[in-house]
VODOKOL-63801 format. One line per field, with one value per residue (C-alpha): residue number from 1; residue in one letter; x, y, z. Coordinates in Angstrom, 1 decimal, always signed. Example, Ala and Ser with C-alpha at 12.3 -4.5 7.8 and 13.67 -1.06 7.14 Angstrom:
<timis>
pos = 1, 2
code = A, S
u = +12.3, +13.7
v = -4.5, -1.1
w = +7.8, +7.1
</timis>
This chain:
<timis>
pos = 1, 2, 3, 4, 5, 6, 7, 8, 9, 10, 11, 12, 13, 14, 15, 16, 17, 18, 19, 20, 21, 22, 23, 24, 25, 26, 27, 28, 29, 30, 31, 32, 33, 34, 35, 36, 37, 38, 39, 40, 41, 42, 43, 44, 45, 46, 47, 48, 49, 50, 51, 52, 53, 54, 55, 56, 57, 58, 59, 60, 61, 62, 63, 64, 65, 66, 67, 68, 69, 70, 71, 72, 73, 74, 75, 76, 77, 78, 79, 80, 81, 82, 83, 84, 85, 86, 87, 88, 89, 90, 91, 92, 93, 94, 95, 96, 97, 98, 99, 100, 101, 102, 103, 104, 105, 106, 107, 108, 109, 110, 111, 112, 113, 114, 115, 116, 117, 118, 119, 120, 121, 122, 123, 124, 125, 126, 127, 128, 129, 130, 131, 132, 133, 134, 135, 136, 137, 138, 139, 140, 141, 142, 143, 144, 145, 146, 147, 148, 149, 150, 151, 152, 153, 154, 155, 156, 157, 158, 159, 160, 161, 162, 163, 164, 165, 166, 167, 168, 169, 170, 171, 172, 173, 174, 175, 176, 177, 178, 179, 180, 181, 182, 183, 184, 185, 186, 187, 188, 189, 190, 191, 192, 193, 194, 195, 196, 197, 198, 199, 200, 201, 202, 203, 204, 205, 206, 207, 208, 209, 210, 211, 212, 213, 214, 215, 216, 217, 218, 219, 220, 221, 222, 223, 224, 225, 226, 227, 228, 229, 230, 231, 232, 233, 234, 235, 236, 237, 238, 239, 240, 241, 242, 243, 244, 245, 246, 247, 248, 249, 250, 251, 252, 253, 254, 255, 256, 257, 258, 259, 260, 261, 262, 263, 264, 265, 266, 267, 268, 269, 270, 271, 272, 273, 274, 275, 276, 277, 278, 279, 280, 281, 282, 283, 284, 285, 286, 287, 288, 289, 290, 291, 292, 293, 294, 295, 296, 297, 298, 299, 300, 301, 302, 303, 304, 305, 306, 307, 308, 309, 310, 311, 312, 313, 314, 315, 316, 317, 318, 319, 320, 321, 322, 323, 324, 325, 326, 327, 328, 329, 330, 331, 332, 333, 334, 335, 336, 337, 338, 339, 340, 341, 342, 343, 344, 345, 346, 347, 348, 349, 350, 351, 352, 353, 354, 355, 356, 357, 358, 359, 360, 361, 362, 363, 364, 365, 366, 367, 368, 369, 370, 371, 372, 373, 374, 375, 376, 377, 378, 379, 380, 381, 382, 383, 384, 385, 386, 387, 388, 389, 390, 391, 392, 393, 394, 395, 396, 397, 398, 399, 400, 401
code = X, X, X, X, X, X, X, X, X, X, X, X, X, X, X, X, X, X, X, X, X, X, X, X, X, X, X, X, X, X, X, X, X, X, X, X, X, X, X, X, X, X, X, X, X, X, X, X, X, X, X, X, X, X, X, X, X, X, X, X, X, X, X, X, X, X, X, X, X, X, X, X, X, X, X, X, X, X, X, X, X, X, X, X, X, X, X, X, X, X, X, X, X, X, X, X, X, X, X, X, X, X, X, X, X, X, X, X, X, X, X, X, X, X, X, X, X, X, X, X, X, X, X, X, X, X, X, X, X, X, X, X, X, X, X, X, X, X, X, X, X, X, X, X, X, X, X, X, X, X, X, X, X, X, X, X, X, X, X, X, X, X, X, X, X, X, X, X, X, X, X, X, X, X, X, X, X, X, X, X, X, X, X, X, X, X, X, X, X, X, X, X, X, X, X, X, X, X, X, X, X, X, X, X, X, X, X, X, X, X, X, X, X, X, X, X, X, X, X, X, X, X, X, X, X, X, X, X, X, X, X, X, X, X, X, X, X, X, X, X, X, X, X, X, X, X, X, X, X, X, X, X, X, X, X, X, X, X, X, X, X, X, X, X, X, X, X, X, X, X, X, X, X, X, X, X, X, X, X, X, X, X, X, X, X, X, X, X, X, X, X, X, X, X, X, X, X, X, X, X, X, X, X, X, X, X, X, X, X, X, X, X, X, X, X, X, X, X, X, X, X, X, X, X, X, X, X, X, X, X, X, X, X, X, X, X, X, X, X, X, X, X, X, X, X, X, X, X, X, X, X, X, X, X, X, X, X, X, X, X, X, X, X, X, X, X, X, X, X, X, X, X, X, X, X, X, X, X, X, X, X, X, X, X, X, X, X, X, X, X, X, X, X, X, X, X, X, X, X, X, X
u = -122.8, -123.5, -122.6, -119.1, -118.9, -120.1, -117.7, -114.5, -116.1, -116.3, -113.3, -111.2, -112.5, -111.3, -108.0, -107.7, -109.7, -108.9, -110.5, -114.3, -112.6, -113.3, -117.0, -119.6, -122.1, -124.6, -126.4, -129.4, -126.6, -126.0, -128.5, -127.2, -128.9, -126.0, -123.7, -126.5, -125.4, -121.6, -121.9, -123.4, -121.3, -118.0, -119.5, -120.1, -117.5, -114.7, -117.2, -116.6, -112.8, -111.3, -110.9, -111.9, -110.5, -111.7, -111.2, -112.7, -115.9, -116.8, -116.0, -119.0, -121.2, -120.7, -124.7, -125.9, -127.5, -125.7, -122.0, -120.6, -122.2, -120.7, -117.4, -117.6, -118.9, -115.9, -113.3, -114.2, -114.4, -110.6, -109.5, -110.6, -109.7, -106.3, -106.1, -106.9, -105.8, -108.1, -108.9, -109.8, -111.9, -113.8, -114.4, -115.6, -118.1, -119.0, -119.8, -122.4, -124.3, -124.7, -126.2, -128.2, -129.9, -130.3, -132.0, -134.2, -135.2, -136.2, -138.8, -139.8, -140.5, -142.4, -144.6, -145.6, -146.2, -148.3, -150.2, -149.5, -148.0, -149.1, -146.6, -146.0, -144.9, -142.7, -141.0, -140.4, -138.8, -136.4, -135.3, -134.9, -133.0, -130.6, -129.8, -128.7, -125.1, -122.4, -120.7, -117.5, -115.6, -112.7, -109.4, -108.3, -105.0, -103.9, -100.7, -98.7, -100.1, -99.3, -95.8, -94.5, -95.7, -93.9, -91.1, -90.8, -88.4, -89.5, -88.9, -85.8, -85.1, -81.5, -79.5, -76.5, -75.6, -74.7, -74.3, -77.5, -78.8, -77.6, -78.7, -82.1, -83.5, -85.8, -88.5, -91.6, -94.7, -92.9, -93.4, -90.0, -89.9, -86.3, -86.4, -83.9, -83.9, -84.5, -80.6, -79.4, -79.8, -83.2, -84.2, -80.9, -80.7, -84.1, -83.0, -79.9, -82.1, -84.0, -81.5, -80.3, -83.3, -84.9, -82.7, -84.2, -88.0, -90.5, -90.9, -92.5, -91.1, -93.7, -92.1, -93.8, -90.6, -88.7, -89.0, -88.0, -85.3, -84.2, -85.3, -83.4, -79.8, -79.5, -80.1, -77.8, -75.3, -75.7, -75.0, -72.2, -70.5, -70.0, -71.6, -74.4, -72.7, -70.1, -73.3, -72.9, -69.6, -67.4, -65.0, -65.4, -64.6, -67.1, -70.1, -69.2, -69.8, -72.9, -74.5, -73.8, -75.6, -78.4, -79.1, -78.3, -81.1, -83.2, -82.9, -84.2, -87.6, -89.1, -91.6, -91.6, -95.1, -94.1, -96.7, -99.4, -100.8, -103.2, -103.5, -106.0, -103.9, -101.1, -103.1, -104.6, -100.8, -100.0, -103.1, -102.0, -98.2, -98.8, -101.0, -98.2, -95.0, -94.1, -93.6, -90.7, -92.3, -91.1, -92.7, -91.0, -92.3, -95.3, -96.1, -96.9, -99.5, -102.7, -105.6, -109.1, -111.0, -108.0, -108.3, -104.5, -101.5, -101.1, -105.1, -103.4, -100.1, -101.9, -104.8, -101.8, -99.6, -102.8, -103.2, -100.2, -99.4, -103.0, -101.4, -98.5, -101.2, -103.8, -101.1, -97.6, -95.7, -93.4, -92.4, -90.2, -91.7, -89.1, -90.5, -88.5, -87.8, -88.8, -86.6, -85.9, -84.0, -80.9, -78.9, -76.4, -78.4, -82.0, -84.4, -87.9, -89.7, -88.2, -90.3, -92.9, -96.3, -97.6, -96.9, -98.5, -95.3, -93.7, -96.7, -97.4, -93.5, -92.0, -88.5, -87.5, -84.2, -83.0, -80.3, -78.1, -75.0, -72.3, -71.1, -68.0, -67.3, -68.1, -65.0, -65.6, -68.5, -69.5, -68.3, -69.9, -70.4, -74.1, -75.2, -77.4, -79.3, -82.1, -84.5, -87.2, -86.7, -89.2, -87.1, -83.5, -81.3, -81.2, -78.2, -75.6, -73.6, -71.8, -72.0, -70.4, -72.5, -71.2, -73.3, -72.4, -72.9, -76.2, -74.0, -74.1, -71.8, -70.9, -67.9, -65.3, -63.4
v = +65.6, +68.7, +71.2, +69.7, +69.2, +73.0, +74.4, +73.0, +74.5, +77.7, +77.4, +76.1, +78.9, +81.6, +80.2, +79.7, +82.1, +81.1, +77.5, +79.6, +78.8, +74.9, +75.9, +73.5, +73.4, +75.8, +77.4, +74.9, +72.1, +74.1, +73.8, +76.2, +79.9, +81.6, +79.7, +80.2, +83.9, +83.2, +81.5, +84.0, +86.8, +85.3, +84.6, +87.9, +89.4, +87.4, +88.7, +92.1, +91.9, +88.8, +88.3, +88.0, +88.3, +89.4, +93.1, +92.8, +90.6, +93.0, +96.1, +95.0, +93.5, +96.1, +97.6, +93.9, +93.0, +89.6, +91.2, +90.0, +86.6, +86.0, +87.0, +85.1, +82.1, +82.7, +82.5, +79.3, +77.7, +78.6, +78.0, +74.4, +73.2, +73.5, +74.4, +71.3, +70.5, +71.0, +67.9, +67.4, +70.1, +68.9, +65.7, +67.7, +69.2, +66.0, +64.7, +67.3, +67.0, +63.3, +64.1, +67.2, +64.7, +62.0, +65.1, +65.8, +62.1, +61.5, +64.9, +62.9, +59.8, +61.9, +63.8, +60.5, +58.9, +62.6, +61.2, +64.5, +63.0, +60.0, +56.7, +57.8, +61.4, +60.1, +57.8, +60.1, +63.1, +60.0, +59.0, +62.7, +63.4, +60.7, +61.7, +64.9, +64.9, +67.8, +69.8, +69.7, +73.0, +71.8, +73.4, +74.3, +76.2, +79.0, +78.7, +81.0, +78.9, +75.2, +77.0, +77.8, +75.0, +72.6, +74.9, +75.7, +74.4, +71.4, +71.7, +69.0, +67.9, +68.1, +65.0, +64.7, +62.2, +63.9, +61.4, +59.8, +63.1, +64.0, +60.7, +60.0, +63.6, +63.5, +66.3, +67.4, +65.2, +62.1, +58.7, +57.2, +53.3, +52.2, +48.3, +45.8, +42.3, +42.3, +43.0, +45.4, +48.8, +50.1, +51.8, +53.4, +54.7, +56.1, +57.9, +59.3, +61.0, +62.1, +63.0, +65.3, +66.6, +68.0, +70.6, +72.1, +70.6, +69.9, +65.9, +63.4, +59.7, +57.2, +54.5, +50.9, +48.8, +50.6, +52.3, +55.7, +55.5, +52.8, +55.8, +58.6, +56.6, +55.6, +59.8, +60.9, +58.3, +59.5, +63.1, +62.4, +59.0, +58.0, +54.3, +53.5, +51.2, +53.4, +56.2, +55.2, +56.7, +58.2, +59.8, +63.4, +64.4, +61.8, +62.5, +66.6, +65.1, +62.9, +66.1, +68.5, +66.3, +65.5, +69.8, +69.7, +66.8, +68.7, +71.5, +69.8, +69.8, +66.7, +64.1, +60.6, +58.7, +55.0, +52.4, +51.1, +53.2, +53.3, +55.3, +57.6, +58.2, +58.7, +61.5, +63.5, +63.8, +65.1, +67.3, +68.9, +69.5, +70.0, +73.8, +76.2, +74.2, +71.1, +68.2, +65.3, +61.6, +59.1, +55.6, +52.4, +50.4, +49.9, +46.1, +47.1, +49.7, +48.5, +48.2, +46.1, +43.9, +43.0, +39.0, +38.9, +40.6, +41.7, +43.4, +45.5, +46.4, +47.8, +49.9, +51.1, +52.3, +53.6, +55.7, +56.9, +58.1, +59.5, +61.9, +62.8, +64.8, +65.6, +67.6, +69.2, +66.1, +63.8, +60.0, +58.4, +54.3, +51.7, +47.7, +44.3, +42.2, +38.7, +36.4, +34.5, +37.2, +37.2, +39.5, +39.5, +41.8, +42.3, +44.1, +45.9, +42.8, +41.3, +43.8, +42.0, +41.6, +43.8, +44.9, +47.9, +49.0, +49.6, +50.9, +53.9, +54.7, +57.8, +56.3, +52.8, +52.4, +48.8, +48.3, +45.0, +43.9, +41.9, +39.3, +39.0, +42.6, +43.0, +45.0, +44.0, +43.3, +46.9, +48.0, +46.5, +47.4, +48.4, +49.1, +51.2, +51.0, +52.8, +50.8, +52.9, +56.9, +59.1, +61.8, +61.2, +58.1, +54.9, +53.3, +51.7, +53.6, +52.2, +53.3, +52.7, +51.8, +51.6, +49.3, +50.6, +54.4, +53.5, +56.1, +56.1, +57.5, +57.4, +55.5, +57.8, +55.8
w = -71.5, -73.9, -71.4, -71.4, -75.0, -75.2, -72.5, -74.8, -78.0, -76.7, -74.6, -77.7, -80.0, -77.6, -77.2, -80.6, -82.6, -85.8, -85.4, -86.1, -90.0, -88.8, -87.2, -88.2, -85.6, -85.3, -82.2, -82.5, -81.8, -77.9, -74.8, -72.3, -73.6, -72.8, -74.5, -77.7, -77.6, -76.8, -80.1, -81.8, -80.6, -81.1, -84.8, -85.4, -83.8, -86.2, -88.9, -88.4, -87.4, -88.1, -84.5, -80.9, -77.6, -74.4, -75.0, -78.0, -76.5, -73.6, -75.7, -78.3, -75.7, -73.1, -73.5, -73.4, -70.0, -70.1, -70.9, -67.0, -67.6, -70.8, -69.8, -66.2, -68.7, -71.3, -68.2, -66.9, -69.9, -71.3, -67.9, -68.4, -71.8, -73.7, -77.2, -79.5, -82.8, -86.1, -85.8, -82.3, -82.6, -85.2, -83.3, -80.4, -82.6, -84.4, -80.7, -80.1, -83.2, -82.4, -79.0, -80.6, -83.2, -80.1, -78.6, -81.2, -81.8, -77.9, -78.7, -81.7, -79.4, -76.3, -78.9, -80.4, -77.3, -75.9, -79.3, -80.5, -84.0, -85.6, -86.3, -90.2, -88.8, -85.8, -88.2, -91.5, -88.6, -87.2, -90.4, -91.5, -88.5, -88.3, -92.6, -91.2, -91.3, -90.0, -93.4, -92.6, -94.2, -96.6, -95.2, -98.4, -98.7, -101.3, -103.2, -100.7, -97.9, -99.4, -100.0, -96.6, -95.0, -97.2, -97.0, -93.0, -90.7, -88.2, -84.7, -84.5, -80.6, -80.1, -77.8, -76.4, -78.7, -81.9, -84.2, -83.5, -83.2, -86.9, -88.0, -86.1, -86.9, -84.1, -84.8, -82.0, -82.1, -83.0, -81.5, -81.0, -80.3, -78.4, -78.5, -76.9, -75.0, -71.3, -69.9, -72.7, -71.3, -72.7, -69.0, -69.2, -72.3, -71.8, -68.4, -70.6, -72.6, -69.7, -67.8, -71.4, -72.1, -69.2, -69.1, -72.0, -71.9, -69.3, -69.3, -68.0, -67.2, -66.7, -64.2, -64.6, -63.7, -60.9, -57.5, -57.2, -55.3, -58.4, -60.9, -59.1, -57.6, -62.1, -62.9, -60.2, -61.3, -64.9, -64.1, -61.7, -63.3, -59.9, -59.8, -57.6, -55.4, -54.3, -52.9, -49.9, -49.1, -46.6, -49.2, -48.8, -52.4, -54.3, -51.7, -53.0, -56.4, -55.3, -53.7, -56.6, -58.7, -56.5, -56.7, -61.0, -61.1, -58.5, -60.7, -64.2, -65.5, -65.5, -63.0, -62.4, -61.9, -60.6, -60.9, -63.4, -66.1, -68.4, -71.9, -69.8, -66.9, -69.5, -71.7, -68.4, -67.3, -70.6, -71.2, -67.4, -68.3, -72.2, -71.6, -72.2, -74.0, -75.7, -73.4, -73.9, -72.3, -71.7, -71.1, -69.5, -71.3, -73.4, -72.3, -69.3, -69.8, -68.6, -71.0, -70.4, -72.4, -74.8, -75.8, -76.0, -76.2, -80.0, -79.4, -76.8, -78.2, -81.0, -79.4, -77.6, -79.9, -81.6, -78.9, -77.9, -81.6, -81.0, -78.3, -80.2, -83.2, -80.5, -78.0, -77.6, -77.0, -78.5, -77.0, -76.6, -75.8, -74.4, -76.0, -76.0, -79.0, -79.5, -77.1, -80.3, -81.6, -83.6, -81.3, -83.7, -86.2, -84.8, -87.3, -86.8, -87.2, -84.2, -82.1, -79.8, -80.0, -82.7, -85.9, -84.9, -83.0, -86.5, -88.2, -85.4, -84.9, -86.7, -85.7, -84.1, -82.6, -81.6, -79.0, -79.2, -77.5, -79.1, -76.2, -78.3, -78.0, -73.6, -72.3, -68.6, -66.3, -66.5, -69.8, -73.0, -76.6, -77.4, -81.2, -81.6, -84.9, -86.7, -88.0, -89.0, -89.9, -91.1, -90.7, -91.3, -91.9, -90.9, -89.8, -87.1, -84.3, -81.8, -78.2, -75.2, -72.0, -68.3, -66.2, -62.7, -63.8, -66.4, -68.8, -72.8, -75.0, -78.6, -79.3, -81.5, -83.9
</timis>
C-alpha cells in the first residue's frame, strides 16, 4: 500500500536525515496530504540548514495550523520503521513510483471509459507514463570522501578463539558459512561462539534441530565444562558450578527461537532486535529453513543464501549459517566444493569454515581432534587450525602446539 510505503519514507528520512541526498520521489509520488507537506517541509528545511530534527521541524512550522499533526504524524512513523540502508531506501522509493504510475494509468483508464478521452489519448498518456522512469542521484564522492572510507578501520568481531580469530578476520555484516558432516560438531561449535559472544553482542540463535532444554543443558555445559550427563547430581560442589553458570548464561544477551523458520520470520526477528545495535545470528542450519514453491533443493539453497546475505547489507547484523557437506566427502581434506546443495553457499559467503575429524587422530569417546579450516576468506587468511572438542561438555579449544 502507498500509505505504508510513505510512512517508511518519511520515517527513514527523519532517522536519517542525510538520506534527502538519495531523494528521488517527489510530492506527486505521495497520497496522504499531510504527508505532501511533510515532504515538502523536511525538503526545505535541509535546504536552509542542512538538517532536520524535531526541534528544528516544530520550530519552523510552529505558525502553521497543521504543526501538531505533522509532528503526531512524524512520531508514528519513526516509531515504526528502522533506519535502512542507501539502498533500501532507494528501493522503497522505487516501489512508490511504480504504484504512483499504476495510479495514474487506472485515471487514464476511468477517463476513457467516462468517454471523457478518446482511444489515441488514453493510449499515448499510458505509454507516456509507463516511459517515466525515477532519476536516481549518483552518490558520487569527493577525493577526501573516497579517502577515508578506503582508509577507515572495519568493525572486526573478536572470538575466544584467537588464532582463528587472527586468521578468519571476521568483520560486522558478514555471512559466515561453518560446514561439516552430520556427527562432527557443527551445533557445538556454533553454541561456542554463542555462548562467547553474547557477552558482548545481542544475538539471536535460530533453533531448527533441537529442543530447548537440548539448546540450553550444551550452553550451561560449555560455560561450566561440567558434562551434561553428570547435571543431575547430588555432588554439592559440581551442582555450585551447574548453578553459577545457569545465572552467567541467564545473564548473556542472546534468544533462542526453536522450530521452523522461514527467511521472513528470520528478517522480522532481526528487523525487531537490529533498531539500536549490531546483532550476532546464528542459524542451525540453512537446509532446514523453509521456503515454498522451490522445484528442488539447489533452487532453495540459493534463494536462501541470497537472502540471508540480503540481510547482512540491508541491517546491523552479521551470520553466522551452520550447512553439511556432501556425504561423499573426502573427510580427510574436504574443500568448499564439497558443500551441499548449492554453489550459491560459496558464492554469498564472506568466509566458509569447514570442520572435519581425523578418525585416526580420536583421543577417546569424548575427546577427538577437529580441523578447522578456512576455505573461503574475504577478509583475512585462509588456512588450517587444529582444535580440540569434548563431546560430553560440547567445548572447543585451540590446540597449542
Amino acid at each position: 500500500m502507498n500509505v505504508d510505503l510513505e510512512k517508511e519514507i518519511l520515517g527513514s528520512l527523519c532517522l536519517k536525515p542525510e538520506l534527502i541526498k538519495n531523494l528521488i520521489v517527489e510530492e506527486k509520488h505521495f497520497i496522504i496530504p499531510i504527508d505532501k507537506k511533510i515532504l515538502t517541509s523536511l525538503k526545505k528545511l535541509f535546504a536552509e540548514t542542512g538538517t532536520f530534527n524535531f526541534a528544528l521541524i516544530s520550530s519552523q512550522l510552529k505558525e502553521d495550523k497543521d504543526c501538531k499533526l505533522i509532528i503526531e504524524t512524524l512520531t508514528e512513523y519513526v516509531s515504526d520503521v528502522i533506519p535502512p540502508t542507501t539502498e533500501t531506501f532507494i528501493k522503497l522509493q522505487e516501489q512508490l513510483h511504480k504504484k504512483y504510475i499504476n495510479n495514474e494509468i487506472n485515471k487514464v483508464i476511468t477517463s476513457y471509459l467516462k468517454k471523457e478521452i478518446d482511444q489515441d489519448t488514453m493510449i499515448n498518456k499510458i505509454i507516456y507514463l509507463n516511459n517515466l522512469s525515477l532519476v536516481i542521484k549518483e552518490d558520487s564522492l569527493n577525493a577526501d570522501e573516497i579517502y577515508n572510507l578506503i582508509t577507515s578501520k572495519n568493525k572486526q568481531i573478536n572470538l575466544k578463539f584467537q588464532i582463528l580469530s587472527r586468521y578468519a578476520n571476521v568483520q560486522e555484516h558478514d555471512l559466515v558459512t561453518i560446514a561439516a558432516r552430520p556427527g562432527v560438531g557443527k551445533t557445538g561449535f556454533l553454541l561456542n561462539l554463542l555462548e562467547d559472544l553474547s557477552s558482548k553482542f545481542n544475538c539471536l540463535f535460530f533453533n531448527m534441530e533441537m529442543t530447548d532444554k537440548q539448546v540450553y543443558s550444551r550452553l550451561v555445559s560449555i560455560n561450566s565444562y561440567v558434562a551434561m550427563q553428570d547435571f543431575m547430581t547430588d555432588d554439592l560442589e559440581r551442582k555450585t558450578k551447574i548453578l553459577a553458570s545457569c545465572n552467567a548464561i541467564a545473564e548473556k544477551k542472546f534468544k533462542v527461537f526453536t522450530g521452523t523458520q522461514t527467511i521472513s520470520s528470520i528478517r522480522n526477528k532481526i528487523i525487531n532486535e537490529s533498531r539500536d545495535k549490531h546483532v550476532i545470528v546464528f542459524i542451525d542450519y540453512v537446509g532446514l529453513i523453509f521456503t515454498e514453491s522451490k522445484e528442488n533443493e539447489y533452487e532453495r539453497l540459493t534463494f536462501v543464501m541470497k537472502e540471508l546475505r540480503k540481510l547482512t547489507l540491508d541491517y546491523d547484523c552479521t551470520i553466522f549459517l551452520a550447512s553439511q557437506l556432501n556425504r561423499e566427502t573426502n573427510m580427510k581434506n574436504p574443500t568448499i566444493s564439497d558443500l551441499k546443495g548449492s554453489g550459491e553457499l560459496e558464492q554469498s559467503s564472506s568466509t566458509v569454515i569447514l570442520l572435519y575429524e581425523d578418525l585416526n587422530s580420536k583421543v577417546d569417546e569424548n575427546h577427538s581432534i577437529i580441523t578447522v579450516a578456512i576455505g573461503k576468506n574475504r577478509n583475512g587468511k585462509r588456512g588450517k587450525i587444529l582444535f580440540n572438542y569434548f563431546k560430553n561438555t560440547q567445548v572447543f579449544g585451540e590446540r597449542r602446539s
